[in-house]
Each structure stands twice: as C-alpha cells, then as structure tokens.
N, C-alpha and C positions, 0 to 999 in steps of 0.2 A: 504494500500500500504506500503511495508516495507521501510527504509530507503535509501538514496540514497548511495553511495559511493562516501565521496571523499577522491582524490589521490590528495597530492604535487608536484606537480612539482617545475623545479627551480623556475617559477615568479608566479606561480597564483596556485588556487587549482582550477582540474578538475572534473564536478560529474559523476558520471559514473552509470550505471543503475544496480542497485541491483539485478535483474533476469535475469542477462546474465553472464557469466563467463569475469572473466578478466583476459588481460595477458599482459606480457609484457616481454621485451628479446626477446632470439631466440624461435622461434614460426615454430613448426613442419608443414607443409602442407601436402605435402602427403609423402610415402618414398623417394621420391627423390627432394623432395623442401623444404625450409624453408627460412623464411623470421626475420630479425630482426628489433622490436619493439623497437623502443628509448623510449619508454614513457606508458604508462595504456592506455589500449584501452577493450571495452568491447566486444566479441565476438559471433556471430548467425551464422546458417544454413539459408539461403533466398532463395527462387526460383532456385534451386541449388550451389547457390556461396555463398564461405565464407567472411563472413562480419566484420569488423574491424572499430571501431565506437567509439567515442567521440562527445560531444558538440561541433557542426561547422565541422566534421571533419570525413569523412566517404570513409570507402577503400572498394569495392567491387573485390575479387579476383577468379575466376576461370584458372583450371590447364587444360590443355592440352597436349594428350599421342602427340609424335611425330608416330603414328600407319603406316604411310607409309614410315619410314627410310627416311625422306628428311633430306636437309642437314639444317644447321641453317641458310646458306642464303640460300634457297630456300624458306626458310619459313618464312624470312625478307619482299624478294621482297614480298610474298603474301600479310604480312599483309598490308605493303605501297601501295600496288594496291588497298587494302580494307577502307584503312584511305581516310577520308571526304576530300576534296578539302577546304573546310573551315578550316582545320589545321593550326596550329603557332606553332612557337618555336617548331621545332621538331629537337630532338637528336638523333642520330645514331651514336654507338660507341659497341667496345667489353672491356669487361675486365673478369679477373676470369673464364677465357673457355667461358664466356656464349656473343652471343650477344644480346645489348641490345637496345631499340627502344622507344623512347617516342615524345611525342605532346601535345599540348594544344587544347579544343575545345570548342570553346562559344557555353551552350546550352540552349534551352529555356526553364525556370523555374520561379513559380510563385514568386520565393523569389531569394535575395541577392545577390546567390553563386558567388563566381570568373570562370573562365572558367575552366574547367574540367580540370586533368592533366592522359591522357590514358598514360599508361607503359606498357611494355613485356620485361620478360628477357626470351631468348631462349637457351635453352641446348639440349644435346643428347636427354634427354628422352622425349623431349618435350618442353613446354613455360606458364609461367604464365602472363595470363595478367590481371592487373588491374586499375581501373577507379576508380582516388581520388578525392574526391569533397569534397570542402573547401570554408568556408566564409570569408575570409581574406585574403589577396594578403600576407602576412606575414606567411602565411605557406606554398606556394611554397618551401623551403628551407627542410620542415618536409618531402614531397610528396618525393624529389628525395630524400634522404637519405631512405627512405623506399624502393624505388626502390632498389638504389646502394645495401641496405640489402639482396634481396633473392640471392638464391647460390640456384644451383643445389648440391644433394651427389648422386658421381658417384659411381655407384656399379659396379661386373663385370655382364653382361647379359648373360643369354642362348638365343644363337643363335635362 
C-alpha cells in the first residue's frame, strides 16, 4: 500500500488517501458549476456522484440539468415537498443569483456521525445538491461554507 498523504492545515495534519486525486480551491463540477474547497479533500466517481472526502468528513455531490425550464422557485417548492418531515435547522435564502436550500437530518448509522447536513444551491441551468456527513458537531461551520462556495457560471444558451 503506498503512503498516505498528509496535508496541514491551520490546527492539525489531515491524511488523505494516496489513490484518489486531491484538490483543493475552486473545484470545476460540471461547465456551469463549481464549488470552492477551503481545505484538501480527496476526490472519486461513486455510484454516479462526485465524492469529496477527508477523515470524519465526506460530501456527496450530484448536479442537476434544470431540462424543463422551471423556474428556481418552482424547483424550491419541489425539493421542500421532497425533504423528510424529520428535518431541522432548515435554511432558505438567495444570494449570488442562485437560491439556496438547506437542513439537517438524523440518520440511522452504525457509527458516530452528527446528523447529516442536505444543501442545494439552485440556478438557471439547474441545482447541485449535496449530502455532508461529518463526525463532529465542530464542522457544521466547514458544511455551510462549502455550501455558500458553489456559484453557478452563467453562459449565454441557445435557445
């Protein structure tokens, strides 16, 4: 097994898996999303979504075309009609053209985790959402700033 990778951060060194790319900063998703990384995270393809990973610390992200021209609140209320009745802490706000949508959700797991923190940010061409799972009530703070990170880049479209 090769070595591990580790990366400094400000208070502690994180290791990071030697067979997976890593990155950090702004992080291209697809043409019209990206997201910025505060910190080394190591990166995979999973079950179709891309994956964003650290020790304690794992983002699953799949992108979404907007394919039927809704509007972004149309596609607000959807998700909120789709989120669990066992939801907390949920945020709804716009900034940066995009809106944006987030909750909390305890779920059932053999280990540790703090309760899930589900995110979307919505724009013209569509909405990324993802589902951050984290061992430590001390990185709620990491979760939305990775949130506030993605931006949609608006092009012009053919009709």
């Amino acid at each position: 097994m090769p070595p591990s990778i580790e990366v400094d951060t400000e208070d502690d060194v994180v290791t990071l898996h030697p067979d997976f790319p890593v990155v950090e900063g702004t992080c291209r998703l697809t043409e019209d999303w990206s997201v910025a990384l505060p910190m080394s995270f190591n990166k995979r393809i999973e079950d179709g979504d891309l994956v964003f990973w650290k020790p304690g610390f794992t983002i699953w992200t799949a992108i979404w075309c907007n394919d039927e021209d809704k509007t972004q609140q149309d596609r607000l209320r959807w998700l909120q009609n789709k989120t669990s009745p066992e939801a907390f802490d949920v945020i709804t706000g716009t900034s940066d053209g995009l809106t944006r949508y987030a909750y909390r959700l305890k779920e059932d797991s053999d280990d540790q985790r703090e309760a899930a923190f589900y995110c979307f940010a919505i724009g013209d061409a569509g909405h990324v959402q993802m589902a951050i799972y984290f061992d430590s009530a001390d990185d709620l703070p990491l979760a939305k700033e990775i949130w506030q990170g993605l931006s949609e880049q608006r092009s012009e479209r053919q009709p």
